[in-house]
C-alpha positions as CSV (number, residue, x, y, z in Angstrom):
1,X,0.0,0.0,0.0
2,X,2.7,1.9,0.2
3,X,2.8,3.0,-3.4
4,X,-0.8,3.6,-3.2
5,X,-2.6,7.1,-2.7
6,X,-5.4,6.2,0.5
7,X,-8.4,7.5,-0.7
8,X,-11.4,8.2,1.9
9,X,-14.2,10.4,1.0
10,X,-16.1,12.1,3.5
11,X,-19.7,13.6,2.7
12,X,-21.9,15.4,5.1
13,X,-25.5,16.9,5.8
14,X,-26.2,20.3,6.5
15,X,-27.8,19.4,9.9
16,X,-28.5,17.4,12.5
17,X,-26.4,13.8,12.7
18,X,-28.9,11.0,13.5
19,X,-27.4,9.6,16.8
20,X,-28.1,5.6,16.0
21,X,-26.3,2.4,17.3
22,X,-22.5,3.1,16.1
23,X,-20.7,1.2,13.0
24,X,-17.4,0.3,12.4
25,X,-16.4,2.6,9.6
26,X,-14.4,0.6,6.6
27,X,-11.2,1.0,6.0
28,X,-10.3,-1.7,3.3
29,X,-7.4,-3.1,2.1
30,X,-7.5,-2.6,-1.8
31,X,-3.8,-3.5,-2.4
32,X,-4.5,-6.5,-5.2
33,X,-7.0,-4.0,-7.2
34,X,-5.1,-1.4,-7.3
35,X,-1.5,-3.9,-8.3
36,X,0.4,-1.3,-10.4
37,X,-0.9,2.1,-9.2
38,X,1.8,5.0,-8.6
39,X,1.4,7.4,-6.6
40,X,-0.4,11.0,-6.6
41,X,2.5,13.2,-4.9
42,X,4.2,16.5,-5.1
43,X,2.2,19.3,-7.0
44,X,-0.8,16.5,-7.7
45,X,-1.5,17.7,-4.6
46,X,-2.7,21.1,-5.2
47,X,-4.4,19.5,-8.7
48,X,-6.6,17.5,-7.0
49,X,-7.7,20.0,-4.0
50,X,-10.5,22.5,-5.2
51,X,-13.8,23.4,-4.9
52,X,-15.9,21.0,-7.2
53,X,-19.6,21.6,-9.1
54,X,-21.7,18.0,-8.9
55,X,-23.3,17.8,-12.5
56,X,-24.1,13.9,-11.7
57,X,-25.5,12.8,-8.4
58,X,-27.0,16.4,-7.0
59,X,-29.4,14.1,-5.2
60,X,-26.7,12.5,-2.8
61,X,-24.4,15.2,-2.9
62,X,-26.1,18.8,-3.4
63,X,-24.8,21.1,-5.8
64,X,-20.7,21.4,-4.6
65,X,-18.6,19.4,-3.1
66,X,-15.4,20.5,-1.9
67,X,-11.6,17.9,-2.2
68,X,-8.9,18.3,-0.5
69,X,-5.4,16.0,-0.4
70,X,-3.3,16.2,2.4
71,X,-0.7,13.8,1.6
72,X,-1.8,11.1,2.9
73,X,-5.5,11.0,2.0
74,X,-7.8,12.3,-0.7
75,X,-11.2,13.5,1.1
76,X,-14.5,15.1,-0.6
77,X,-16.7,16.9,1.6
78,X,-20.4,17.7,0.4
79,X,-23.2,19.3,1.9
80,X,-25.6,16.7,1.5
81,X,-26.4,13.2,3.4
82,X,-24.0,11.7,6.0
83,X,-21.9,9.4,4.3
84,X,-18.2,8.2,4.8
85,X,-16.4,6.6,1.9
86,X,-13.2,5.2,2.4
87,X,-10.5,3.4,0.0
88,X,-7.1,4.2,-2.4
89,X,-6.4,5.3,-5.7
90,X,-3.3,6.2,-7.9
91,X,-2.1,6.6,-11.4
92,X,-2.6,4.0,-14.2
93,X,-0.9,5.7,-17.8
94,X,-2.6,9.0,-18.2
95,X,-5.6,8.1,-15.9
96,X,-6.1,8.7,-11.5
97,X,-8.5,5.6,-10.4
98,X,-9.9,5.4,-7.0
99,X,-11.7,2.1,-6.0
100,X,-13.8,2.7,-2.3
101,X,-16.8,1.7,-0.4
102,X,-19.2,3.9,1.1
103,X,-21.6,4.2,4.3
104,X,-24.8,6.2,4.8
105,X,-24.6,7.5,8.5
106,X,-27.9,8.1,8.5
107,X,-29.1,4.3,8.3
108,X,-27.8,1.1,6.7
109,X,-27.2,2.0,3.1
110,X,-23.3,0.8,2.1
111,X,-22.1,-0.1,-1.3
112,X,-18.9,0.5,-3.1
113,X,-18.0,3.9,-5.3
114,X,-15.2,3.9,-8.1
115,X,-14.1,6.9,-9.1
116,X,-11.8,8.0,-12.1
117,X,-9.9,11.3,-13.8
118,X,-9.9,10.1,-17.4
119,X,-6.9,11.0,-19.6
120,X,-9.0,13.4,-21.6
121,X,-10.6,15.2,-19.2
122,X,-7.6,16.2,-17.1
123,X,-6.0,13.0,-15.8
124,X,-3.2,13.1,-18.1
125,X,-2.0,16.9,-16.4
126,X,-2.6,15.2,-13.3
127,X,-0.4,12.3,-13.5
128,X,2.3,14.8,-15.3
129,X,1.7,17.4,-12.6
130,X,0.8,20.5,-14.6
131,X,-1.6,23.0,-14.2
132,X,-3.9,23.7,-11.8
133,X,-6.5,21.3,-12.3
134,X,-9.4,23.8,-13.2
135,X,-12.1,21.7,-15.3
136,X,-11.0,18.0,-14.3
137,X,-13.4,16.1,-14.1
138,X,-14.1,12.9,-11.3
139,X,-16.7,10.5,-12.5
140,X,-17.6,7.0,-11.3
141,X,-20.4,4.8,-10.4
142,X,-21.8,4.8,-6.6
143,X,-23.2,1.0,-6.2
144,X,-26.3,0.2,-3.7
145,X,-27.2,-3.5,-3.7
146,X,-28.1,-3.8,-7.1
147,X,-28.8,-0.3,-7.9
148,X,-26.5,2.0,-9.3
149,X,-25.9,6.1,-9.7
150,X,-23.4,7.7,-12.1
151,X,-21.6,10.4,-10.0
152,X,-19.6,13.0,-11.9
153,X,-17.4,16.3,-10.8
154,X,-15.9,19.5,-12.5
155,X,-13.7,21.4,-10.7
156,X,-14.3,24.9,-10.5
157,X,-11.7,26.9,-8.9
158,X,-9.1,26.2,-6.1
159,X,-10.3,26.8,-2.0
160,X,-9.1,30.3,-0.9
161,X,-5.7,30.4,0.8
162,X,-7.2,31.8,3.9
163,X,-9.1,28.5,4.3
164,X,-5.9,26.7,4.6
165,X,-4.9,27.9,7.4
166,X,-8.6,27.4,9.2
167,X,-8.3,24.6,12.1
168,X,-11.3,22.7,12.1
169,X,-10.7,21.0,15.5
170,X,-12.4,17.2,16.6
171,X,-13.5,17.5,20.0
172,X,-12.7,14.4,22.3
173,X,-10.2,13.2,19.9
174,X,-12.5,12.8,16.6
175,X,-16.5,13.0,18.1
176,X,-18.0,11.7,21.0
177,X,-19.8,7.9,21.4
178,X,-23.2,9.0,20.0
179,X,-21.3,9.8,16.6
180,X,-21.5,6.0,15.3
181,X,-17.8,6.5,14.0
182,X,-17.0,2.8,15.4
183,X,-14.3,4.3,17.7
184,X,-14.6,5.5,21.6
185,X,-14.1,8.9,21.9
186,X,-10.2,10.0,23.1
187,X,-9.4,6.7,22.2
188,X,-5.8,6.2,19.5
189,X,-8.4,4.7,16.8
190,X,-10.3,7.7,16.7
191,X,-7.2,9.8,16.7
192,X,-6.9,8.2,13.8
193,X,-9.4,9.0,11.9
194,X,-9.9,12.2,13.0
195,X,-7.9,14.1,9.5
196,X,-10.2,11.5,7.5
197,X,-13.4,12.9,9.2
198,X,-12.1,16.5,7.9
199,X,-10.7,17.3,11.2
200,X,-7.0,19.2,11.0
201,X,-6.5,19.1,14.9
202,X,-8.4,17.6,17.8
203,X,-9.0,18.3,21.5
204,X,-8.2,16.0,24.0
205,X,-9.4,15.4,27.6
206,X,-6.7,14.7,30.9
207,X,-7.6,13.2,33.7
208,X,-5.5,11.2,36.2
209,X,-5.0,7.6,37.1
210,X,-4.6,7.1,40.7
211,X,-1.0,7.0,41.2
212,X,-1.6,10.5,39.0
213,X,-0.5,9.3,35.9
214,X,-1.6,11.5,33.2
215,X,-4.4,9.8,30.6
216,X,-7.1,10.6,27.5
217,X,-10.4,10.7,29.3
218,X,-13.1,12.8,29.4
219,X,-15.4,11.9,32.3
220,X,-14.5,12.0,35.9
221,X,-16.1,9.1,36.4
222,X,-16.1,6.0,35.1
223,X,-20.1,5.0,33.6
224,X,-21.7,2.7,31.0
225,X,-21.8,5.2,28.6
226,X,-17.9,5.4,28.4
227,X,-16.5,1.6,30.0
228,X,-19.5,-1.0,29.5
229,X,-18.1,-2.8,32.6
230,X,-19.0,-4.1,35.7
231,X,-15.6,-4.3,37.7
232,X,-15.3,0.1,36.7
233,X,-17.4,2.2,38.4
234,X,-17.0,5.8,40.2
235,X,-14.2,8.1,40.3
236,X,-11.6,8.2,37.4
237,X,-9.1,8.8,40.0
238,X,-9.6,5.6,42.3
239,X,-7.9,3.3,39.6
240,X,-4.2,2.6,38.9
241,X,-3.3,2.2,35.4
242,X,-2.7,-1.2,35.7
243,X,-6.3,-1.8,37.0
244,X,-8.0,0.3,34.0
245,X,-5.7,-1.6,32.3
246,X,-6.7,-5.2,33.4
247,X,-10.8,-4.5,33.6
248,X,-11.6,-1.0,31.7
249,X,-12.6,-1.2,27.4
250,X,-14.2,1.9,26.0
251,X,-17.0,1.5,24.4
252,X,-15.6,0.3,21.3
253,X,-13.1,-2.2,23.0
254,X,-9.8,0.2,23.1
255,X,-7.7,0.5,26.2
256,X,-7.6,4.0,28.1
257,X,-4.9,6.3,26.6
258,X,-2.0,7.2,28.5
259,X,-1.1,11.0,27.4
260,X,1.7,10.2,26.3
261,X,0.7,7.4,24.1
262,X,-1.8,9.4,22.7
263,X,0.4,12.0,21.7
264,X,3.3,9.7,20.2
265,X,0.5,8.2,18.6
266,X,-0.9,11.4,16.5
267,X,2.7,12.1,16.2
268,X,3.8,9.2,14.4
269,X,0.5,8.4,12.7
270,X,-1.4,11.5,11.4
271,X,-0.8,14.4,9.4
272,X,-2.9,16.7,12.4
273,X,-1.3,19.9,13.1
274,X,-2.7,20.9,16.6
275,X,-3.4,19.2,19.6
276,X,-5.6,20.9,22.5
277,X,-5.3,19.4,25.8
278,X,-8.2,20.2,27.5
279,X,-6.9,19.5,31.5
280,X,-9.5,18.3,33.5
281,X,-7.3,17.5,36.8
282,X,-5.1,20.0,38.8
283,X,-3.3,17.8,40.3
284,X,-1.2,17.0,37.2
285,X,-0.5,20.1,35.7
286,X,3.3,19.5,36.2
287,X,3.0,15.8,34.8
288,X,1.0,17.5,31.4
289,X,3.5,19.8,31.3
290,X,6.5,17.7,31.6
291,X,4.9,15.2,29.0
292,X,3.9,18.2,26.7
293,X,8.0,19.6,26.7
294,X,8.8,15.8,26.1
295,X,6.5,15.2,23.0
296,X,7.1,19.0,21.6
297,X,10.5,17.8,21.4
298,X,10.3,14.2,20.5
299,X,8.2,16.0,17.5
300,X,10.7,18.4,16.3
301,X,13.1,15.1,16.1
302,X,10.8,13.9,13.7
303,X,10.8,16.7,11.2
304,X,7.2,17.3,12.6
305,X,6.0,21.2,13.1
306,X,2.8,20.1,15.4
307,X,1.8,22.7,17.9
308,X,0.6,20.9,21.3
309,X,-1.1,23.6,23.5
310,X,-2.2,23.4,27.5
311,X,-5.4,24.2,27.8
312,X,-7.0,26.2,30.4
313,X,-10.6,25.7,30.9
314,X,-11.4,27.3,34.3
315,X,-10.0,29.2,37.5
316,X,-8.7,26.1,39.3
317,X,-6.7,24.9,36.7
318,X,-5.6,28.6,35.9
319,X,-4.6,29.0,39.6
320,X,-2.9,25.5,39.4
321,X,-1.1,26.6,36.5
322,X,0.2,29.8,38.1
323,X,1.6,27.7,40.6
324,X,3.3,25.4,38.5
325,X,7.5,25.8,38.4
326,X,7.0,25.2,34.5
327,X,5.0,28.4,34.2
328,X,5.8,29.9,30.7
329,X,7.7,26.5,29.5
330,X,4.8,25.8,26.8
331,X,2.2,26.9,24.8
332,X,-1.2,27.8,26.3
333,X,-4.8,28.2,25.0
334,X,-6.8,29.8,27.8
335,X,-10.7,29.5,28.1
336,X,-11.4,32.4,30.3
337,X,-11.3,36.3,29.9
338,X,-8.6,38.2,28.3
339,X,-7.8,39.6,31.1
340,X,-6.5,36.2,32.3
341,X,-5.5,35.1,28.9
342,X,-3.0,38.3,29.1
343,X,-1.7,37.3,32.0
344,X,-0.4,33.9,31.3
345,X,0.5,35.4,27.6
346,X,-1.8,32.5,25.6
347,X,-1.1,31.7,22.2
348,X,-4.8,31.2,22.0
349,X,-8.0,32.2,23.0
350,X,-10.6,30.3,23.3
351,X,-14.1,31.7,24.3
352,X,-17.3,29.5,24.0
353,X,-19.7,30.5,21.3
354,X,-22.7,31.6,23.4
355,X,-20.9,35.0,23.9
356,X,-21.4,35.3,20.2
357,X,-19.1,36.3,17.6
358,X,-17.4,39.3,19.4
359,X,-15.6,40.6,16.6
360,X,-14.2,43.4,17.9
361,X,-12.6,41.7,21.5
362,X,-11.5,38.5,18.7
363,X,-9.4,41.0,16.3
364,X,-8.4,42.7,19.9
365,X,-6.6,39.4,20.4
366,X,-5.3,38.7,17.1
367,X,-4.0,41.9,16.9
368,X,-1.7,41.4,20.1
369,X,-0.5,37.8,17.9
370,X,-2.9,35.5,19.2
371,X,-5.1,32.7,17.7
372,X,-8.9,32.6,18.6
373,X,-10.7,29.4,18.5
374,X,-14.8,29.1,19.3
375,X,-16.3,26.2,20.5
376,X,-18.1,24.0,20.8
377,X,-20.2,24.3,17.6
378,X,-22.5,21.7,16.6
379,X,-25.7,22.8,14.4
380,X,-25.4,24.3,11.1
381,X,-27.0,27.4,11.3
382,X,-24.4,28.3,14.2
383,X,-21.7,27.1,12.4
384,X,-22.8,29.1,9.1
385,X,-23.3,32.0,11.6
386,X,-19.9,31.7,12.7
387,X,-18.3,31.0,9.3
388,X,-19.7,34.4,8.2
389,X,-17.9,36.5,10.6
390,X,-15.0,35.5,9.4
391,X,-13.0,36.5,12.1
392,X,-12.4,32.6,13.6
393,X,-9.0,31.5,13.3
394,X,-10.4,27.8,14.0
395,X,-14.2,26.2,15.5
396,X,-14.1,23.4,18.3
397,X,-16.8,20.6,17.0
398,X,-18.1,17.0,17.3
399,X,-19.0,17.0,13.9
400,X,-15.5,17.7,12.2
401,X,-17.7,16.6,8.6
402,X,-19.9,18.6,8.8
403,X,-17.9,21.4,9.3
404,X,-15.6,20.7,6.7
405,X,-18.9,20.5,4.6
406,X,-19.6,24.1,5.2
407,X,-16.5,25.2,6.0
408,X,-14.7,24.2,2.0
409,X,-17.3,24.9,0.1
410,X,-18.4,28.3,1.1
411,X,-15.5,30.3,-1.3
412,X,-13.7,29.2,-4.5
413,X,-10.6,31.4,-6.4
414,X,-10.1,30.4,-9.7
């Protein structure tokens, strides 16, 4: 697979996700289909990603769809039905073939969707590299059982440069239980999956093991809705690793994170570009930090620019933090007032979304060099809302999809 461009599609509805029994989502080996493909690298890159009008398959997909290749994965984002497709693609002569399978969120509907950039209709620039892509066109058959719907895409124009550099940030690691991803929220898997989901950073929850070890969990205590088990129950904090360890699954059947797995894990394993830790226990401020220095580091070793902030989210661990000997060693993204997000010189700000939009306190920040990040936005018309003011430099979300949805398909240059 190596050799082979991994291909997974993402397309979204404008509006509420149905909250059903969760489903593994496919990720599918395609290797012996695809024998001979090369890859789609370098300035293919920038080919592919655009702003796309659907002329076949309006009906699934709406009018636009936006793509977007970061390297490691080629992903379509529509405003239209909740679907996740997922498989790999590459270059075959003067042709880019894709070969996937699809899921409907919404209910049961799967099938399989092949996809191709024929030589005559741009595939040929692709595969030499030239151009800007503008006009090439992506057609290919969606299969449902026996049924079948021709889906076809011109490229209009490529996504605005001030788009790029958007964060569309996962909360709990990718999306919470409810989101049927077939992952446990904060769990590595869902880490994982998280850039596929449209996601180009995610938040992560700390709490502490009882021997306060530092690990990926949101709750501070343990219920059935995050570890289905009988021998877990009550305070996060009662349980040594090893006993979490031993008798504690998420809900999906991964072990608990430690912090510094998780991190080595989106490290060595994702093309994110920002984690958020969202500390939930002042006891280990000292241990986050220490870990946070440690991975920074071990990152920078790796060639890998990822930003890893400490997150404030409230007076105690504010106080804590003000406290700490490693005051001013790392990057911080503070929760509460400016006032307080001065005084421990934040990189970010981030101020929940029922203040509203704020414009004037949000270019206030910027102005003095700081990021500001909104959360946690879930519904459409409040993400649109918040789009709009353009002022965001990135939106908190469980639905990294349909973000990306809205989010990529709102502007196009040409």
């Amino acid at each position: 697979m190596k050799h082979l461009l991994v291909f997974i599609a993402t397309i979204v509805v404008a509006g509420c996700v149905s909250q059903l029994d969760p489903v593994q989502f496919p990720i599918i080996d395609y290797s012996a289909e695809l024998a001979g493909a090369t890859p789609l690298d370098g300035n293919r890159r920038l080919i592919l990603t655009g702003v796309y009008a659907v002329e076949d398959g309006k009906g699934r997909l709406g009018d636009s769809v936006a793509v977007r290749f970061d390297g490691l994965r080629f992903t379509i984002y529509a405003a239209r039905n909740v679907t996740f497709v997922a498989g790999a693609g590459g270059a075959r002569g003067d042709s880019a073939v894709f070969i996937s399978t699809w899921r409907a969120v919404t209910g049961p509907d799967a099938g399989r969707l092949d996809l191709v950039v024929p030589a005559a209709e741009g595939g040929k620039e692709l595969v030499d590299g030239k151009g800007n892509g503008k006009g090439l066109i992506l057609t290919g058959v969606l299969q449902l059982g026996a049924g079948r719907e021709t889906i076809r895409l011109r490229k209009l124009g490529q996504i605005k440069t001030r788009l790029r550099k958007f964060q569309i940030i996962a909360h709990r690691g990718g999306g919470r239980n409810s989101e049927r991803l077939g992952r446990s929220e904060n769990s590595i898997p869902m880490m994982m999956l998280a850039s596929a989901l449209g996601a180009t950073a995610i938040e992560i929850d700390v709490h502490m093991t009882k021997e306060r070890i530092p690990i990926v969990f949101h709750d501070p205590t343990f219920t059935a809705r995050t570890v289905p088990s009988p021998y877990v129950i009550g305070a996060v904090e009662n349980y040594t690793l090893l006993q979490m360890r031993l008798a504690a699954r998420l809900v999906n059947g991964e072990s608990i994170p430690t912090l510094r797995e998780a991190l080595k894990a989106v490290i060595d394993s994702t093309t994110l570009s920002f984690v958020w830790l969202d500390n939930k226990a002042p006891q280990v401020v000292d241990s986050v930090i220490i870990i946070q220095q440690e991975m920074l580091a071990y990152a920078k070793s790796k060639g890998n620019d990822i930003r890893i902030l400490f997150g404030i989210p409230d007076d105690e661990i504010f106080q804590q933090y003000n406290r700490s000997p490693f005051k001013g060693t790392v990057p911080v993204l503070c929760e509460l007032d400016v006032q307080k997000v001065r005084e421990v010189d934040a990189e970010v700000w981030a101020p929940r979304f029922t203040a509203g939009t704020q414009d004037e306190l949000v270019k206030e920040m910027q102005n003095e060099g700081r990021e500001v990040y909104v959360w946690t936005l879930d519904d459409d018309d409040f993400i649109i809302r918040f789009l709009k003011a353009d002022v965001f430099d990135g939106i908190l979300t469980n639905y990294p999809t349909l973000l990306a949805a809205l989010f990529y398909t709102r502007q196009v240059q040409p």
